[in-house]
C-alpha positions, 0 to 999 in steps of 0.5 A: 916718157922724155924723148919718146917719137910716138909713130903711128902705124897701120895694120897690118904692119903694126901687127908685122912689127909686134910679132917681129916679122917687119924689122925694118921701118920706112919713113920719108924724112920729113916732119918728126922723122928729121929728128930720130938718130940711131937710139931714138927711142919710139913708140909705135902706135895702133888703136890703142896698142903699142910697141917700144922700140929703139932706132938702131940704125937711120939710114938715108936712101936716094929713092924707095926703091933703092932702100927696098932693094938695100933693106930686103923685101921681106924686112921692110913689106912683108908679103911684098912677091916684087920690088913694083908691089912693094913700091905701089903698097909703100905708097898707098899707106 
C-alpha cells in the first residue's frame, strides 16, 4: 500500500465516516499524525472493516474548540447538540 497511515477509528464514528456523514477527522498532532500532508493517503480502521480516503486538507488549530467552532459540529461530531457535548465526547474517545 506504500505510504498508506492506517488510522484506528471507533464506532460510531467509523460508521459516520463510511456513510459519509463525519467528513471531517480530528487528530491531535502528535505521534504518526505529525506525518499526514494534504494528500496523505489513510486507511481508517474498525474491526476488520475499512475505509480509504485521502487527506485533502491538515490544518492546525490553537485548541478543540477552536477546530470544532472552524470545522462545524455537524462535520466533525455528529450528533454533537453544543460546542460542551462536542468538547466532552472528543475527549472521551
Amino acid at each position: 500500500m506504500g505510504n498508506t497511515l492506517n488510522i484506528d477509528v471507533a464506532d460510531p464514528w467509523f460508521g459516520a465516516i463510511a456513510s459519509g456523514q463525519k467528513t471531517v477527522l480530528l487528530r491531535l498532532n502528535v505521534d504518526t499524525f505529525t506525518d499526514i500532508r494534504n494528500g496523505t493517503s489513510l486507511k481508517l480502521n474498525n474491526q476488520g472493516l475499512f475505509v480509504k480516503a485521502k487527506a485533502n486538507r491538515v490544518l492546525k488549530y490553537s485548541s478543540i474548540e477552536d477546530a470544532l467552532l472552524q470545522e462545524g459540529l455537524l462535520r466533525t461530531i455528529p450528533g454533537a447538540r453544543s460546542l460542551p457535548e462536542a468538547v466532552s465526547i472528543y475527549r472521551n474517545v
